[in-house]
N, C-alpha and C positions, 0 to 999 in steps of 0.2 A: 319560313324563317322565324327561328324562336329571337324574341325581342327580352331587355328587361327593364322592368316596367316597378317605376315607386310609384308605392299606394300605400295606404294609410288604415289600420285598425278600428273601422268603427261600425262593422256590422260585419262580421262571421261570416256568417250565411250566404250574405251575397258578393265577398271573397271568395268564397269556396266556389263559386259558381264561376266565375270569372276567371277560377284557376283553373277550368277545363280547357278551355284556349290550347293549354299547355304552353305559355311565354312563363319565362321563370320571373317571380315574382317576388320582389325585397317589401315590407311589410313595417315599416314604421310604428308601433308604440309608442302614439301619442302620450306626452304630457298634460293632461287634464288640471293640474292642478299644481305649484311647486312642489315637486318632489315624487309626488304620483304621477301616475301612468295606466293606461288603459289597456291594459296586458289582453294577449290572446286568450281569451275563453275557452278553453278543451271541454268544457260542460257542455256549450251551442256545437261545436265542430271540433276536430281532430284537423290540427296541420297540415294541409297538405302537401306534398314530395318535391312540387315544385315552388311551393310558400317559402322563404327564410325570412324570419323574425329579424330587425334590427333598430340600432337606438337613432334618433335624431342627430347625431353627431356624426355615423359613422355612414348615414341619407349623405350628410351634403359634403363626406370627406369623397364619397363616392361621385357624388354630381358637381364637384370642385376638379376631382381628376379625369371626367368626359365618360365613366362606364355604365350609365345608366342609356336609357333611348327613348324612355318618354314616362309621363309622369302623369295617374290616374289618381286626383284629388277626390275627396268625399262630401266637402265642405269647404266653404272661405278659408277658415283658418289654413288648410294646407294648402291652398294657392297661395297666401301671404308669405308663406315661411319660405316657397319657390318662386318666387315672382322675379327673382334676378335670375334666373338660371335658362339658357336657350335653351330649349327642350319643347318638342310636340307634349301638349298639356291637354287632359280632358279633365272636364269638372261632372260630376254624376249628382243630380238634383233630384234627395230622397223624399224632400217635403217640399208643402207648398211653405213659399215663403210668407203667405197670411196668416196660417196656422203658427208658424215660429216668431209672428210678430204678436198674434192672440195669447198664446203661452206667455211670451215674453210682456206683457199688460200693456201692450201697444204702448209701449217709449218711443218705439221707430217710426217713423213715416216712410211706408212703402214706396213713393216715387222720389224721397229723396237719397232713399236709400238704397235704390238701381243705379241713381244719377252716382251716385258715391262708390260702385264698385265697377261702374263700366269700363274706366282702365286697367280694372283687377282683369277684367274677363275678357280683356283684349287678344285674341289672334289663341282664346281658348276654343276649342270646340265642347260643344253640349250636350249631355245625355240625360235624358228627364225617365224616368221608371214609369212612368203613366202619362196620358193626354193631360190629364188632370193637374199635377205639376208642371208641363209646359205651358199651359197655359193660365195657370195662377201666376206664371212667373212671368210672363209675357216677353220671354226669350225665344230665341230661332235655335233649335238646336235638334237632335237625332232623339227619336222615341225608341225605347229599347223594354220590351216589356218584359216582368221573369220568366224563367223559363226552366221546366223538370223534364227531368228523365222519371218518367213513370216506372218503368223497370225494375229503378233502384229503391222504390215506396213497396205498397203493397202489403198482403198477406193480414187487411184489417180481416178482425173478430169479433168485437164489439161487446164481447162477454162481460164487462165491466158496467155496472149499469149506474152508470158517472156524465156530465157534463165535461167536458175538458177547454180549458180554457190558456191560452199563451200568449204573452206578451209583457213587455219590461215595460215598468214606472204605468202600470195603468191606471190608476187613482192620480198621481201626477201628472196623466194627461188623460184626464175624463173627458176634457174636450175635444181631443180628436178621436181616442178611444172607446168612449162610450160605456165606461165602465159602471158609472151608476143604472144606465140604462141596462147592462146587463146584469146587474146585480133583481131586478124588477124582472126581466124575461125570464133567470133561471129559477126563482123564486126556491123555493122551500126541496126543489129536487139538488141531488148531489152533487157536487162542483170538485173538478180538481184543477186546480190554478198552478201554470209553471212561468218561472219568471224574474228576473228580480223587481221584486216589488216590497219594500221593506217596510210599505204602510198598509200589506195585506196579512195575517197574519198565519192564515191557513196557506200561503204561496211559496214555494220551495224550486228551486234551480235545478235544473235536468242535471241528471247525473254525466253526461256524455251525449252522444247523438242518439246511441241505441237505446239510452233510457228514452227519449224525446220521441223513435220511432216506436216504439214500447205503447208508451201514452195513446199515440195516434190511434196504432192496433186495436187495442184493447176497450178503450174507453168508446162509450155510446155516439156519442153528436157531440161536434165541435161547436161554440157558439164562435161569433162575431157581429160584434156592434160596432163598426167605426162609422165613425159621424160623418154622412155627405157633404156639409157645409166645408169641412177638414180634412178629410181623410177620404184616401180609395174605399171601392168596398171592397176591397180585400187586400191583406197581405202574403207575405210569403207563407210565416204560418200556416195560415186557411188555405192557402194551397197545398205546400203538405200533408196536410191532413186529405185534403180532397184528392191527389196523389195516393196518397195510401190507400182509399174507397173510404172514407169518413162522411158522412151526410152532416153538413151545413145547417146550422139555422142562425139566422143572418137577420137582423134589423136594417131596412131598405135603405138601401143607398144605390143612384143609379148607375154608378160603376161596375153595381157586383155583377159576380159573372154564372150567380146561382137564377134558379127557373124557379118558383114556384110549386112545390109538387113533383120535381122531374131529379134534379140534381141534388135536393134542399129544401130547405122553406126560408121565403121573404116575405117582410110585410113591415108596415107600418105602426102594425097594432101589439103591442108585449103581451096582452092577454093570447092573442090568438099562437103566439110563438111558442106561448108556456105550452099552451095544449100540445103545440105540434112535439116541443121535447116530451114529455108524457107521453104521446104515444110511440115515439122510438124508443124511450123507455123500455115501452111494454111490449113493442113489437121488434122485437133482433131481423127479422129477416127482411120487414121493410125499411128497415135500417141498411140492410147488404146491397137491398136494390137499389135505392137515392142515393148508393156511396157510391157502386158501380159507375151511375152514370154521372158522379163529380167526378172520380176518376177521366173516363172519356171527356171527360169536358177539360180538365189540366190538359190532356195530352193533344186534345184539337186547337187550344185558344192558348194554351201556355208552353211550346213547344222548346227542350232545351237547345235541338240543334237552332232553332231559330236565334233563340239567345246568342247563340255563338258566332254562329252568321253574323250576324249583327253588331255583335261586336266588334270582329275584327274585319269586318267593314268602316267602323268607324275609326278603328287602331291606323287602318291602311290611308286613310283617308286626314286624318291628323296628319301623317308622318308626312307624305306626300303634300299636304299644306304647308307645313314646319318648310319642309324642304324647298318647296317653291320661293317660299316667302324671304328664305336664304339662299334663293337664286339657282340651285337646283332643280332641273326638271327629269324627275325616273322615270314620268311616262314616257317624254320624248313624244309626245304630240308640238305640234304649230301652233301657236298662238300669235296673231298679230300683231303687231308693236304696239296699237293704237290701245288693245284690249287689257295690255299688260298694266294693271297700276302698279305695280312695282316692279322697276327696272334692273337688269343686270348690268353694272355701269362697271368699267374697267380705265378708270382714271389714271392718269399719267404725269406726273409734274415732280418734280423734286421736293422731296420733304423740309420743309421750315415753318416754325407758325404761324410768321407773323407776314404769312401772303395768304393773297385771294384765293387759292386753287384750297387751302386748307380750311378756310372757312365755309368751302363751296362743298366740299369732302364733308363736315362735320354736318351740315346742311340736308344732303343728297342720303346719308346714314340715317337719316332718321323716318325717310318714306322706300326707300328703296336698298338693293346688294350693293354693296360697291367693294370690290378690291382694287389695291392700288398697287401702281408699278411706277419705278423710277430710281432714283438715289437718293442723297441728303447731302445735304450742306456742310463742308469738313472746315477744318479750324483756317485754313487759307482765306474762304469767302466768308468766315465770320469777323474776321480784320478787316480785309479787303473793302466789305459791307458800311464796318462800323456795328457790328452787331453783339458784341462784347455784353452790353447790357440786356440780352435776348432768356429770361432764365425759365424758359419754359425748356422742357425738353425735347432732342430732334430726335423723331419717333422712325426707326427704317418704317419704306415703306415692306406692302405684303411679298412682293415680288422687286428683287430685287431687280433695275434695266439702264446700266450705265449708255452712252451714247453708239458704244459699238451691238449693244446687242438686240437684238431683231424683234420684234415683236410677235414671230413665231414662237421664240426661244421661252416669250412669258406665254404666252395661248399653253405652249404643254405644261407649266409650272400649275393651271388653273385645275382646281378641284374636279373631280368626274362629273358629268354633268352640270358642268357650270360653263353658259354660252353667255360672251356679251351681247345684250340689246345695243350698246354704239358703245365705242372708245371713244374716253374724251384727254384729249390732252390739253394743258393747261399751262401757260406761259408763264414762267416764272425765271424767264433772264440767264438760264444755267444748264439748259437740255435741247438736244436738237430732236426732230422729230425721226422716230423708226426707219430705217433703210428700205425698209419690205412694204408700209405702210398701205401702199397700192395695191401689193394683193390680195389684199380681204376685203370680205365682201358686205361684211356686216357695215353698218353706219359709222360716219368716222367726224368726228364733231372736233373744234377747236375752240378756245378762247382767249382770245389774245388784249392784253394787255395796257403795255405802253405803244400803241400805235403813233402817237402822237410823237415818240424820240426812234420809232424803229420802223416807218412807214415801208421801206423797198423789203427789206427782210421778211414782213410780215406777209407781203404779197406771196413771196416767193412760197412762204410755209402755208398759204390760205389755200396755194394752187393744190395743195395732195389731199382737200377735206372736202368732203359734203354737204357740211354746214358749217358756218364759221360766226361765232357771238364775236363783236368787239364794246372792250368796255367805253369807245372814245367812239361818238358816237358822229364825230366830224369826218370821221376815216369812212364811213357807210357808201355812201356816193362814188368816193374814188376805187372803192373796193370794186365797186358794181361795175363803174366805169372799165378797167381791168378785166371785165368776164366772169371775177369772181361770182359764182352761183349759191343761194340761201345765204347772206350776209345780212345778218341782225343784230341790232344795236342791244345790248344788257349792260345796263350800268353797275357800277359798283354796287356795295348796300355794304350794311354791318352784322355781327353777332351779335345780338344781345345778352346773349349768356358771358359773353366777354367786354363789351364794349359797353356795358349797361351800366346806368349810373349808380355813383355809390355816395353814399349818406357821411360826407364831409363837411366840414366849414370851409365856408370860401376864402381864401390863405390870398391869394394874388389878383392883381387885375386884369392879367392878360396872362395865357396859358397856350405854349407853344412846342408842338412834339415831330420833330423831322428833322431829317440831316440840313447842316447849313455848311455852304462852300468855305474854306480858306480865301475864296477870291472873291473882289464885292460885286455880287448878281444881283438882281432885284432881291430876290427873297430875304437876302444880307441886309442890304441897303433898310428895306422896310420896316427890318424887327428891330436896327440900329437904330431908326428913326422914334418905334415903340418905347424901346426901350430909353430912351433918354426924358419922355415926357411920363411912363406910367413903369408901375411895379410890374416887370415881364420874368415869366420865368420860363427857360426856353430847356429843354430835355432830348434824351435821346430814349424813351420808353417804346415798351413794347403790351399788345395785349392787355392784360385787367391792371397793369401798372399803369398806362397808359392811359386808363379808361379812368381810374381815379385822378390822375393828374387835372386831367379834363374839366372833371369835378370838384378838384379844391379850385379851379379858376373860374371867375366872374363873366371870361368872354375868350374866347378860343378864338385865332386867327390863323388863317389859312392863304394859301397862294396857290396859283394856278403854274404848271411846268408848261409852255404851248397850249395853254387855255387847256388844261385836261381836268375831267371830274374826276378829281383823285377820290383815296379812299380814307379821306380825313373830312371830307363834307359830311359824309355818313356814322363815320366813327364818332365825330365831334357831338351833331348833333343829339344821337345814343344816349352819349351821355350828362344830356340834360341842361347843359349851359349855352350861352349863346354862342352862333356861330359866325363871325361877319368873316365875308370872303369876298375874293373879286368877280366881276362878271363873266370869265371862263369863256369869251362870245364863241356859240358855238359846238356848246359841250353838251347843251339839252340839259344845262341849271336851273333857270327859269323854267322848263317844261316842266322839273319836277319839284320845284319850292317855289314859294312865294317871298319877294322880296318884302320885311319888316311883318312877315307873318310867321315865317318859320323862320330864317333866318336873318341875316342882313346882309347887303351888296354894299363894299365900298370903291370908289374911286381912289388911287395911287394920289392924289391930290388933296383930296380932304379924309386920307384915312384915320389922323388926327382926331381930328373933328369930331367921326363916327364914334371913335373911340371912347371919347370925353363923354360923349353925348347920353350913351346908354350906362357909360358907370355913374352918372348923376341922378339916371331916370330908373333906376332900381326898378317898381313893378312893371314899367313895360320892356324891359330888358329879360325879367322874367317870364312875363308873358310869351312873348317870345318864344325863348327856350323851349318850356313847358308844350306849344302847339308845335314846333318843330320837332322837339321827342317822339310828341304823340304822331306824327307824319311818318315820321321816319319807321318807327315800330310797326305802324299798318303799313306802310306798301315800299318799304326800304330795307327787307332783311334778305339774308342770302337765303333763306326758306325761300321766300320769295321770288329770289333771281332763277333757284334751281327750279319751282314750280311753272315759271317762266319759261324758262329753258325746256322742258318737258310737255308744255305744252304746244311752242311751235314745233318740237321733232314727232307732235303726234300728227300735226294738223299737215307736214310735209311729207314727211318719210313714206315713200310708196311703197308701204308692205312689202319692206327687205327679205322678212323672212316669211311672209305668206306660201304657202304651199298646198296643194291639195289636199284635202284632208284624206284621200279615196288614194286605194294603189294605182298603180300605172296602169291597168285598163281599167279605166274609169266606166262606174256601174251607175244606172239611173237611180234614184231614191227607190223605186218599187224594187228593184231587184233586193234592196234591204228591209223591205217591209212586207212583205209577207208574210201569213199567218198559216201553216202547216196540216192542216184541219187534217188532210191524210196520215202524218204522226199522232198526232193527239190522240186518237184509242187505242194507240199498241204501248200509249205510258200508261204504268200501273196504277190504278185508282188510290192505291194506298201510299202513295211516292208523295212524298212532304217533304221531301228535300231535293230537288233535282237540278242538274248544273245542264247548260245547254253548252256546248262549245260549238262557235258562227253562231249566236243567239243572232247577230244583225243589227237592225235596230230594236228587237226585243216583242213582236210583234206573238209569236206565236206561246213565248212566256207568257206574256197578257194575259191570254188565254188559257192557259196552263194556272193562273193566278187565282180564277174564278171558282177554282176546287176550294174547298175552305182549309184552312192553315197550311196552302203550299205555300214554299220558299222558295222560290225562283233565283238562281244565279247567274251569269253569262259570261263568257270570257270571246271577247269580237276583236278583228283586227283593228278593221276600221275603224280611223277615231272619228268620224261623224256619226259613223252605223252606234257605236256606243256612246258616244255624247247622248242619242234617241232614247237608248235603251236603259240609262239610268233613270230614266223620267217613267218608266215602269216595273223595274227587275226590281229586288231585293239586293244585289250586288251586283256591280259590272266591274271586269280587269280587261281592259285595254293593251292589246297586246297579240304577240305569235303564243301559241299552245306547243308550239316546238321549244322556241327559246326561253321562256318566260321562268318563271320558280313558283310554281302554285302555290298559291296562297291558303289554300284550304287544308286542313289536318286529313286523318286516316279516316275511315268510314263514316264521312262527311253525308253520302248521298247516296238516297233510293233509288238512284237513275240519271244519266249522264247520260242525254241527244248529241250526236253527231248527224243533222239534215245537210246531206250535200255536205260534209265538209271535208273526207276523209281525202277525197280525191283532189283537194286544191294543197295539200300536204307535200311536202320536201319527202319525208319520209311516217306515214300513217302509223305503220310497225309501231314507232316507239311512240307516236303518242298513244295508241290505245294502251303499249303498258304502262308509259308513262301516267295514266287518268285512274288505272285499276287499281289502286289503295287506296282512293278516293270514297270506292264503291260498301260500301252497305254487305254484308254476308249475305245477303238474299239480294243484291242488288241488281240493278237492270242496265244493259247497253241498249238503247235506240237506235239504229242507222241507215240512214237511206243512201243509195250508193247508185250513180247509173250506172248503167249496164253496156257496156262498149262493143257487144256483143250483138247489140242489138239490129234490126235489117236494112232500117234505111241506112246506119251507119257503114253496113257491112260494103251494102250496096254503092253508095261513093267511091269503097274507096275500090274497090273491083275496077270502079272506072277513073281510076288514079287521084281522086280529089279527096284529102284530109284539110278541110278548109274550118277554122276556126271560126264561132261565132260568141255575142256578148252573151247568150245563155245556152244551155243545154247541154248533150252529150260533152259536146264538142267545144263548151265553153273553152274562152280564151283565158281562162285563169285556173285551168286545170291543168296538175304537174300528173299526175296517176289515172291511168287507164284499169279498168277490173271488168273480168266476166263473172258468172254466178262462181265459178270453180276459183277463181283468184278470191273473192269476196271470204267464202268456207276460209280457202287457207290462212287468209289474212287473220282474222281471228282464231283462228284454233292455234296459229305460232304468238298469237300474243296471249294467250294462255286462257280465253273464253270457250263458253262451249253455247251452241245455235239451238234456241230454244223452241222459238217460231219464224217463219220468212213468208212476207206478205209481200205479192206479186204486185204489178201495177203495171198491167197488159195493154196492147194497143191493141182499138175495136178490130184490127185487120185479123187477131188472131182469132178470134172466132168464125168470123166466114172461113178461114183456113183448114181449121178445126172439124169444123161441121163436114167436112169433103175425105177425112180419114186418110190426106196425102203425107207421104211419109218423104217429099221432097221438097224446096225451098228454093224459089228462082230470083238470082238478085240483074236482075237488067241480063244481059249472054250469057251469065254463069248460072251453075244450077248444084247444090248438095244432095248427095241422093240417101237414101238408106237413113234413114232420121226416125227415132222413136217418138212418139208423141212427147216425151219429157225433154228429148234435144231441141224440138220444134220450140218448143214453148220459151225456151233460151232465146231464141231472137225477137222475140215480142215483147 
């Protein structure tokens, strides 16, 4: 699957490399400067077909209309420029970040300036070009070393009896380059410097690539000196060069990947170095030999398929994180609920802002998926309410679900691959619960409200849930009493993004925000009472109007509906003024504030009094407030409530969705671990790139690993046998090889294993065609196949028993039977041709053998007339 992918202009070279992939490629031309731009170099590289150049404008008109699919940074700056945009994001870490603060004259402080980009680099994945930068950086992220196609090098001559030397700004970065140092190694012998380097004066810019492979050819020994303390020992340059058969002479650093005498010369000493150019100088042909084997040393240690692997391992492994993370799962593996930290939530309530189910939404979006289903609120229940004054806007929800429609009807509206972990629906006075609600199976969560004015109705809608929160925490017991099952109490809390305090002067004495009856009920009575001895200013607000109102007042008052903890104890306190309220008996107030520490408690008898008391006593009326804020902010927000909520559905929920990770005839661990030691010598010693299909848990890759620069791939059913098999392969895809869309390009691999797998196959035919453009021009199929053919089998069944077992012939999860004559055909109609066939005889054929009988006895039956080559067929 070709992907397109924004990345960003700031090193040619290892663009071009990245463009083999073959994903088409949009290419940013950074602004370096106002007005300037860091245009594509055709001097370093030629464009490549799948490259298009474009402006920063035309980036994010692109990633504003959804056609990009993931975004390969180079640097901070272009995370910053993307850091609002949802998109799978890698960042490729070319330097140490030591060396960019040394240049830079150490203005930075390196631990505070990790601490300062770590939400930059949030839900990024990491790609570091050396250990060496990984661990300067002290980030978790994917090693991807470079990587040539030797091939495309080559054809050095060295007939130029020159030093060659590459690399931009090397005087401006002496410190990690080495440049005075090498100016001391190459001493008074000839130098040609390519480069921009505008404070070198003898240093001129490659004409093109092929002036650059030119250079390589012709000219004698490459130098590099880049400084260990800063710098790899080597760059891509120096590979190049050693690609092309170039000999190395290299000041020591212990990354480099030159030998001494073999590939190059290293050392610590610039005398000894001078000598060693000198005598390549003057010797061309031991100049061909140390280049030869730099060459072989790029193509063992710096392998392009590797690079590529590698990469779109890590492309595949973003996108699939992206994905998850937005509640997507493409592998379709199980995962636990308990294991999940972010949840697929499929919330349910009717849209308005100024309720709890929306602040629980705003909440729940910020650690986990949520899509929402329901209606909204029309101009009838905004009268009806009193809601007139409400001026935020009513947002539909995602999925539209008035009361008649099912909650099948949204299940199909839901994104492909997107499962709820629980439905939670959410009481907000205006919706009744789903018709169907019972038939699904996933986790069905409720939280209900106003229990304390809707107790029998609440019962009724608690019976169809599996877990049920209530916010009135008096209702608990009767709930239980009832039979209700998982009933737990979550109180209210607030937003602080909404309900947080705002930097007003204090205008009134008493500040009061809720509907008040036409008839006189307590809440009436109370505020009449207020309001005749102090300056009351009484409101119908909503949200951050509400939350300043709060704030221009001295002391917020509050009243209990049936002693309930509304959601004005929390809202009030938010925002920073005092809160006095009544005792709620009952509501679990007291469990969660202290009376005259956070708030204050008054009595209907002396609320007067309370009143008086604290607008006279200014600092402990503040004080007050101030510890009640700071309460409320720690352990009273809907973060909070949701984190709450999330963690008793981990500590209850009995792995809803737990499932075997193994097919339905379930295999012991051994049967996935296994090490092939019989395949291992019919793979080619020269196969550096080989894909196993049924790798397992990856056991006989392992093994396969120990060869020097092989690249091990797998592609396993089993999501446990590959969970294993990561933790040793180079790649694993989790998955059918029937169904699946290979992820690998065209002549990927020197050899492609099928152990035992061909025969557990729906249909084998098209996966061996399906694998063959995978293969290498000289590439190699592996396969081992039983033989059904064989005697003891034959023998069974003579005497009617075809009895399935967990391994062998006869394994219980094999769909395809083959003899030697099926095996030929099978491959020769998938368009292979049978190179060598290695037997794997039972000892019975040899005493058989040894007797020159040309007949075969299976229990009463007997074949006669058998040539020595038919005999050997049942063995």
């Amino acid at each position: 699957m070709k992907l397109k992918i924004l990345s960003f202009n700031w090193h040619e070279p290892y663009l071009c490399l990245m463009a083999q992939m073959g994903h088409e490629f949009l290419i940013v031309e950074p602004e370096i400067a106002p007005g300037h731009y860091r245009r594509w170099d055709e001097n370093m590289r030629p464009v490549p077909e799948n490259v298009r150049l474009i402006t920063n404008e035309i980036a994010h008109e692109m990633l504003e209309q959804g056609e990009l699919d993931l975004i390969i940074a180079h640097n901070l700056k272009d995370l910053i420029g993307v850091k609002d945009y949802s998109l799978p994001k890698i960042s490729v870490f070319h330097n140490c970040l030591s060396t960019e603060i040394k240049l830079g004259k150490d203005r930075v402080n390196q631990k505070e300036y990790l601490e300062q980009i770590d939400s930059l680099l949030q839900d990024v994945n990491k790609v570091f070009i050396s250990e060496k930068k990984r661990q300067d950086w002290g980030l978790e992220g994917e090693l991807i070393l470079p990587g040539l196609d030797v091939s495309e090098y080559g054809g050095y001559r060295g007939g130029k009896e020159s030093v060659l030397q590459v690399g931009n700004l090397l005087q401006e970065r002496d410190l990690m380059m080495g440049y005075t140092l090498s100016q001391e190694i190459v001493g008074e012998h000839p130098l040609t410097t390519l480069g921009i380097n505008p404070n070198i004066s003898s240093s001129r810019l490659s004409e093109g690539f092929e002036d650059l492979l030119e250079n390589f050819r012709s000219c004698r020994v490459f130098i590099n000196t880049t400084v260990d303390e800063y710098e790899d020992g080597y760059n891509l340059s120096m590979l190049e060069a050693m690609a092309t058969g170039m000999p190395v002479v290299s000041s020591w650093n212990k990354s480099s990947p030159i030998e001494d005498g073999k590939n190059g010369y290293i050392s610590k000493d610039p005398k000894y170095l001078n000598q060693r150019i000198d005598f390549l100088l003057k010797n061309p042909e031991e100049a061909r030999r140390i280049g030869e084997n730099a060459r072989k040393t790029v193509q063992e240690k710096f392998p392009l398929n590797r690079f590529i692997q590698s990469w779109q391992k890590v492309i595949q492994q973003s996108v699939l994180e992206f994905l998850k993370r937005t509640g997507i799962n493409m592998q379709e593996n199980t995962i636990p609920f308990q294991e999940k930290t972010r949840k697929n939530i499929l919330m349910d309530y009717v849209s308005y802002p100024a309720t709890t189910a929306h602040y629980l939404e705003r909440a729940f979006r910020k650690n986990h998926n949520v899509i929402t289903c329901g209606s909204h609120i029309n101009d009838e229940v905004i009268k009806l309410w009193n809601l007139e004054a409400l001026k935020w806007q009513v947002t539909p929800q995602d999925i539209y679900r008035g009361n008649a429609t099912t909650l099948q009807e949204v299940l199909a509206e839901l994104p492909d691959g997107w499962q709820p972990d629980f439905y939670l629906w959410v009481e907000t006075g205006l919706s009744d619960i789903p018709a169907d609600l019972k038939k699904h199976d996933f986790p069905k969560v409720c939280y209900l409200i106003d229990t304390h004015i809707n107790i029998d109705r609440h019962l009724e809608i608690a019976r169809n849930f599996d877990f049920v929160f209530l916010a009135q925490k008096a209702y608990v017991p009767t709930m239980m009493k009832e039979g209700i099952k998982n009933v737990e109490w979550l109180p209210l809390a607030c937003d602080p993004e909404i309900h947080g305090k705002v930097d007003v002067v204090k205008e009134c004495d008493v500040g009061f925000v809720g509907s008040i009856s036409s008839k006189m009920d307590r809440r009436r009575n109370l505020l009449e009472r207020i309001q005749k001895q102090f300056d009351l200013d009484s409101q119908r607000k909503f949200m951050d109007e509400m939350a300043g109102h709060y704030s221009k007042s001295r002391i917020v008052f509050n009243n209990a509906i049936n002693n309930d903890l509304n959601m004005r104890v929390f809202e009030a306190l938010c925002s920073g003024s005092l809160l006095i309220t009544d005792p709620a008996p009952g509501s679990g107030l007291e469990e969660l504030f202290k009376n005259k520490e956070h708030l204050v408690i008054y009595e209907d008898n002396d609320l007067e009094d309370t009143i008086s008391y604290y607008l006279e006593n200014e600092s402990e009326r503040e004080s007050i407030a101030c510890a009640g804020r700071k309460e409320v902010l720690a352990r009273h927000t809907y973060k909070h409530r949701t984190n709450s909520m999330i963690k008793v559905l981990n500590e209850k929920i009995d792995n809803y969705e737990e499932q075997e990770l193994v097919s339905t005839n379930d295999k012991s661990d051994s049967y996935y671990g296994n090490v092939r030691n019989d395949l291992i010598p019919l793979i080619p010693m020269d196969a550096k790139c080989i894909l196993e299909v049924g790798c397992a848990a990856g056991m006989t890759g392992r093994e396969l690993k120990k060869r020097s620069g092989t690249f091990v791939a797998g592609i396993e059913l089993n999501a446990r046998a590959a969970e294993a098999a990561r933790e040793v392969l180079d790649d694993v895809v989790q998955g059918s090889i029937e169904e699946m869309e290979l992820p690998y390009s065209e002549n990927s691999f020197d050899c492609i294993l099928f152990a035992d797998v061909l025969e557990h196959l729906v249909d084998p035919l098209s996966a061996l065609i399906k694998v063959r453009h995978l293969l290498k021009k000289e590439g190699t199929v592996v396969a081992s196949i039983p033989n059904v053919q064989f005697h003891g089998v034959i023998h069974k069944l003579i005497e009617g028993n075809w009895t399935y077992e967990k391994e062998g012939i006869l394994d219980e999860t094999h769909l395809r039977f083959f003899t030697y004559k099926e095996i030929v055909k099978l491959f020769k109609d998938a368009g292979y041709s049978i190179q060598v066939v290695e037997e794997v005889l039972d000892p019975q054929y040899e005493k058989l053998s040894s007797t020159n009988s040309t007949a075969i006895s299976f229990g009463r039956a007997q074949i006669k007339d058998l040539t020595p080559a038919e005999i050997k067929k049942f063995f």
